[in-house]
MDTraj code that builds the backbone (N, CA, C; nanometers):
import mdtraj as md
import numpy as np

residues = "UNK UNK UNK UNK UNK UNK UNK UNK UNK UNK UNK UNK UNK UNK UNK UNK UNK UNK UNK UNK UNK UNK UNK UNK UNK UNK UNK UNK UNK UNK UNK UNK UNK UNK UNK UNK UNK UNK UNK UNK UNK UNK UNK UNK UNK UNK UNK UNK UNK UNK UNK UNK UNK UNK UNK UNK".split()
xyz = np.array([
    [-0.7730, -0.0028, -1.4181],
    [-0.7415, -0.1421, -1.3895],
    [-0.5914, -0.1553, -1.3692],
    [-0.5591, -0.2511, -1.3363],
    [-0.4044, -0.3015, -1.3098],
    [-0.3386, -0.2557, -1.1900],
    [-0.2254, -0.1955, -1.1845],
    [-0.1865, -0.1533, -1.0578],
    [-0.2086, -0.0829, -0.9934],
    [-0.2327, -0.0840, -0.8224],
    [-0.2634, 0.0186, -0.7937],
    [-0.1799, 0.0281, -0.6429],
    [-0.1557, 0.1014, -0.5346],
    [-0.0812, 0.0908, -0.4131],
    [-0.1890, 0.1325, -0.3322],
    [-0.1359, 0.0659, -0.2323],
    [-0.2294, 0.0769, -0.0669],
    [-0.1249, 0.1410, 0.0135],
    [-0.1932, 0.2008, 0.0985],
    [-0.1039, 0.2363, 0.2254],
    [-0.1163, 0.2253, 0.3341],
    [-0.0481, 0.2343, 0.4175],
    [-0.0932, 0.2508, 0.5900],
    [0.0196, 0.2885, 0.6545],
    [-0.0688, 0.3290, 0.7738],
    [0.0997, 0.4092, 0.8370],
    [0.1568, 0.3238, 0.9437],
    [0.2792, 0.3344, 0.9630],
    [0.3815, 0.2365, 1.0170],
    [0.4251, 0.3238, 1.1786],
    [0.4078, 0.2762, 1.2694],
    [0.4606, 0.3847, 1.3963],
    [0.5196, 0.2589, 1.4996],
    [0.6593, 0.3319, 1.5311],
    [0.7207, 0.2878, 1.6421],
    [0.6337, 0.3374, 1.7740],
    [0.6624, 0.2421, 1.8467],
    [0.5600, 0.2338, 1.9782],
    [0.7399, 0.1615, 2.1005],
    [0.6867, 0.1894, 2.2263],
    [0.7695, 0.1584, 2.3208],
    [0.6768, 0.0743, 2.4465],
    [0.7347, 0.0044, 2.4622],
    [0.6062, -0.0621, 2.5842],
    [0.6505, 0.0448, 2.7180],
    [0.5237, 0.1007, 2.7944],
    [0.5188, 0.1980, 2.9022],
    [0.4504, 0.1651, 3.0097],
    [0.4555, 0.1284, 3.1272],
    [0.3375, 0.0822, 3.2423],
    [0.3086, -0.0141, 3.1821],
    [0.3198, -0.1215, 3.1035],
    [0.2181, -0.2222, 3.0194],
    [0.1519, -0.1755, 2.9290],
    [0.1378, -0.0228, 2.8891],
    [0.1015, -0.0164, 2.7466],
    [0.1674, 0.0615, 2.5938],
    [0.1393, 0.0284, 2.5410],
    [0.1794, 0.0932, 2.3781],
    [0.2324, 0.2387, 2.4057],
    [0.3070, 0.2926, 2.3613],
    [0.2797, 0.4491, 2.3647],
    [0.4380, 0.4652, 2.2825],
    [0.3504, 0.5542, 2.1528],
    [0.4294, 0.5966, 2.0587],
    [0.5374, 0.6804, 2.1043],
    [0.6857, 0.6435, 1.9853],
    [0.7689, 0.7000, 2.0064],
    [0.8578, 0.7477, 1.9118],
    [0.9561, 0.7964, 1.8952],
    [1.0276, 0.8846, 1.7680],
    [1.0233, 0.7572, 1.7015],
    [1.0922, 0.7590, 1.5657],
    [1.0616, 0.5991, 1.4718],
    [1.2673, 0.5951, 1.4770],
    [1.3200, 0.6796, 1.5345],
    [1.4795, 0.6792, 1.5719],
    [1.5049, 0.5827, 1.6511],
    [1.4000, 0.5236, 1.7499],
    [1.4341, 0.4478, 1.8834],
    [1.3845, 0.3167, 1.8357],
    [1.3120, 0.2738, 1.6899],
    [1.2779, 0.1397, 1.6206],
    [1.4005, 0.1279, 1.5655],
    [1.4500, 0.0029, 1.5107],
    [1.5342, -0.0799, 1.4138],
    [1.4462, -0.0497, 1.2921],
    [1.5169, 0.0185, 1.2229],
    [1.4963, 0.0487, 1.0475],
    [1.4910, -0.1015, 0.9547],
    [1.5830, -0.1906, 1.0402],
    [1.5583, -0.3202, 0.9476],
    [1.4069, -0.4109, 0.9816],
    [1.3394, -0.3339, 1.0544],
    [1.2630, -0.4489, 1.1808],
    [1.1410, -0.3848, 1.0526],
    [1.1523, -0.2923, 1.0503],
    [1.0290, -0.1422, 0.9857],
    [0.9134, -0.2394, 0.8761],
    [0.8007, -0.3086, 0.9065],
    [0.7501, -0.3108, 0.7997],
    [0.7122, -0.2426, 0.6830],
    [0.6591, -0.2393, 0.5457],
    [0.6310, -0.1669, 0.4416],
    [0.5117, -0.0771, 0.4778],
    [0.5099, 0.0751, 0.4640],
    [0.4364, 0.1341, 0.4776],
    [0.3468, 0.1369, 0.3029],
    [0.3935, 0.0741, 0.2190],
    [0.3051, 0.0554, 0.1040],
    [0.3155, -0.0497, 0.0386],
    [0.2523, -0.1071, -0.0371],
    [0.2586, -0.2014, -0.1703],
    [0.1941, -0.2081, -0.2706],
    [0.2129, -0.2599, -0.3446],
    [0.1589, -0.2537, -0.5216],
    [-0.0171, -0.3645, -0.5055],
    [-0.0593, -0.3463, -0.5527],
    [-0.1949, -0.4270, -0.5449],
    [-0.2404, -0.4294, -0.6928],
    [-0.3498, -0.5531, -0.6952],
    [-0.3957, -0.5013, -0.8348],
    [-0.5388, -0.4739, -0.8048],
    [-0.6045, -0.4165, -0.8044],
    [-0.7384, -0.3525, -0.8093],
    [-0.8395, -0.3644, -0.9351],
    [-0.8027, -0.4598, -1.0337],
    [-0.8867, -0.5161, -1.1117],
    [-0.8055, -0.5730, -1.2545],
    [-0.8676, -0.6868, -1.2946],
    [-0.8356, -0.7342, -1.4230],
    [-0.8252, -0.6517, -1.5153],
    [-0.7259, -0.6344, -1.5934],
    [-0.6995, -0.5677, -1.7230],
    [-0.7623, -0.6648, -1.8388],
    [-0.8705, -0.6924, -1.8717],
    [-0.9415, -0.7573, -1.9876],
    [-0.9670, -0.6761, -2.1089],
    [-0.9408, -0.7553, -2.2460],
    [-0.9331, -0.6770, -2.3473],
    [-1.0409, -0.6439, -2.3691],
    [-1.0715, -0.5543, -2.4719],
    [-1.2490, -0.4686, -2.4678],
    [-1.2312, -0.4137, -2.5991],
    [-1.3621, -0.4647, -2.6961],
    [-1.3931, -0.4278, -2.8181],
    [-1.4327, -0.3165, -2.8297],
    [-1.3576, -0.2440, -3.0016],
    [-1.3487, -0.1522, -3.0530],
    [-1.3845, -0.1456, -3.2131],
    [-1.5259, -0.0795, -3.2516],
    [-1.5293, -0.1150, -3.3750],
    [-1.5128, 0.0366, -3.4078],
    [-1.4664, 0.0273, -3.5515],
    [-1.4454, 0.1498, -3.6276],
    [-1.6147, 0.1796, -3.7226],
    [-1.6205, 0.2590, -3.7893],
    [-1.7718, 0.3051, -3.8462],
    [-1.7809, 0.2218, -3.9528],
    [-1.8907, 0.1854, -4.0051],
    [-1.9006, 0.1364, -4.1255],
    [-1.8360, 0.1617, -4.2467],
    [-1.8094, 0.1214, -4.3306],
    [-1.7918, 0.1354, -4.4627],
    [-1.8736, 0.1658, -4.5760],
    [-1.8485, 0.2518, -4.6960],
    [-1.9743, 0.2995, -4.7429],
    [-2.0051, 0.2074, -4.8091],
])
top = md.Topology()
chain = top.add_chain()
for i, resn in enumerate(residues, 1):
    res = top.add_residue(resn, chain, resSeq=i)
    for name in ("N", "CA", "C"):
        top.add_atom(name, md.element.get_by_symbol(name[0]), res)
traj = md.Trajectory(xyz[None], top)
């Protein structure tokens, strides 16, 4: 439970003839660059009972 990260991959592209076509990530703006990851939470951390053994 609690944190967990996602990913995906991030690629500079150049427009060519009218279409997409990838290119070094040197020829993108580094400030432009969206996050290739982030933190997520992937489930509630809820507390959960614990009993110890009886007593004699």
């Amino acid at each position: 439970c609690g944190d967990g990260v996602r990913v995906r991959n991030v690629l500079c592209y150049a427009i060519a003839g009218g279409n997409f076509e990838p290119v070094e990530g040197s020829l993108c703006n580094p400030m432009l660059e969206p996050p290739s990851e982030e933190i997520c939470d992937l489930e509630d951390c809820g507390g959960v009972y614990e009993a110890t053994p009886w007593s004699a």
